[in-house]
C-alpha positions as CSV (number, residue, x, y, z in Angstrom):
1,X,83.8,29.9,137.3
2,X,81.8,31.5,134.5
3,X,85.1,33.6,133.9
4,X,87.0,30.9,133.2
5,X,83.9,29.6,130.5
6,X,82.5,27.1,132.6
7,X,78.6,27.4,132.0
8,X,77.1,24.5,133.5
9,X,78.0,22.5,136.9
10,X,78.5,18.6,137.0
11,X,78.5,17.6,140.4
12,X,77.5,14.9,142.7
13,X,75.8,16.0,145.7
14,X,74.8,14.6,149.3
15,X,71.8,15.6,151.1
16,X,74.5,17.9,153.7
17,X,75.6,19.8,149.7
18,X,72.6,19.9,148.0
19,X,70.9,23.5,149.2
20,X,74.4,24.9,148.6
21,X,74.9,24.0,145.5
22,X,71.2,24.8,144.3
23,X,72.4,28.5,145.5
24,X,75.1,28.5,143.5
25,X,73.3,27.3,140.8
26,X,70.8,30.1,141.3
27,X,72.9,32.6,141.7
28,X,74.7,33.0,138.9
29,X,72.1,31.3,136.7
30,X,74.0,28.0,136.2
31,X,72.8,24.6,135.3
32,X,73.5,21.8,137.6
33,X,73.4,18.7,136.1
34,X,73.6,15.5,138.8
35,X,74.2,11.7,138.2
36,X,72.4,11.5,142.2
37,X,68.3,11.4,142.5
38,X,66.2,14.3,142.7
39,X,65.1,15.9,146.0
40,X,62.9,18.0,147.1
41,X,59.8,16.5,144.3
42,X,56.8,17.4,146.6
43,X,57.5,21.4,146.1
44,X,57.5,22.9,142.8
45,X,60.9,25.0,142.8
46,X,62.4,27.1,140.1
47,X,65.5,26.2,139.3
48,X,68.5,25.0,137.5
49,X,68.6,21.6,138.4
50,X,69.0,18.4,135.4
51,X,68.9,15.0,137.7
52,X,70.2,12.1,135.8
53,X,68.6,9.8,138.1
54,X,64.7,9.4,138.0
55,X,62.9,9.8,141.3
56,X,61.8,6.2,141.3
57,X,60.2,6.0,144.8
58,X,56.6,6.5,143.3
59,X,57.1,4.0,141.0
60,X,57.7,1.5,143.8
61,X,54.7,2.3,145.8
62,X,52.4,1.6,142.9
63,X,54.1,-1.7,142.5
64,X,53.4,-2.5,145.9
65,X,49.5,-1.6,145.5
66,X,49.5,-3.3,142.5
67,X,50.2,-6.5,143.6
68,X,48.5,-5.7,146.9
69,X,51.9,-6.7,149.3
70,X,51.1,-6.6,152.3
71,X,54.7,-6.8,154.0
72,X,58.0,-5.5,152.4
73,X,61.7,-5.1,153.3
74,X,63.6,-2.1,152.0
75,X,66.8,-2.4,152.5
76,X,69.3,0.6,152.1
77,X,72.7,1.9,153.1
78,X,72.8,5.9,151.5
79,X,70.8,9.0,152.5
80,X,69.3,8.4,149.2
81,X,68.1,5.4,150.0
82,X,66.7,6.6,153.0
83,X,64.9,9.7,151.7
84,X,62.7,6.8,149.1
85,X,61.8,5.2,152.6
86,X,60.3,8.3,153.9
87,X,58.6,8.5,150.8
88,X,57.3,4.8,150.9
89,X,56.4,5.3,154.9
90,X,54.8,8.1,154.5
């Protein structure tokens, strides 16, 4: 890709994609710039990685303590949305 001037990749990625693409990215020294949510925000990697997306999950759990909820549905249909559950669960 680089031969052909391409400097930096825009992708969208799935949690099956992501490691491969951070490899690439690695590799050859390549920003990856992605529209999805960041993953992997609990160990400090060096990278290449720009995520579009904030990792909002935090910000949710401090709403909850803040108000002091005792009981809340979290409903979701992506692996995204699955991976802030963990995070909320957990």
């Amino acid at each position: 890709m680089m031969s052909k001037g391409i400097f930096a990749l825009f992708a969208k990625h799935t949690m099956n994609t992501i490691n491969t693409i951070k490899s690439y990215s690695a590799t050859f020294h390549m920003p990856f710039v992605s529209s999805g949510m960041a993953v992997n925000t609990s160990r400090q990697e060096v990278g290449y990685e720009l995520y579009i997306r904030p990792h909002y999950a935090r910000a949710l759990l401090e709403l909850i303590v803040h108000y002091n909820w005792r009981e809340i549905w979290y409903l979701y249909n992506t692996n995204e949305g699955q991976n802030v559950f963990y995070v909320l669960y957990i």
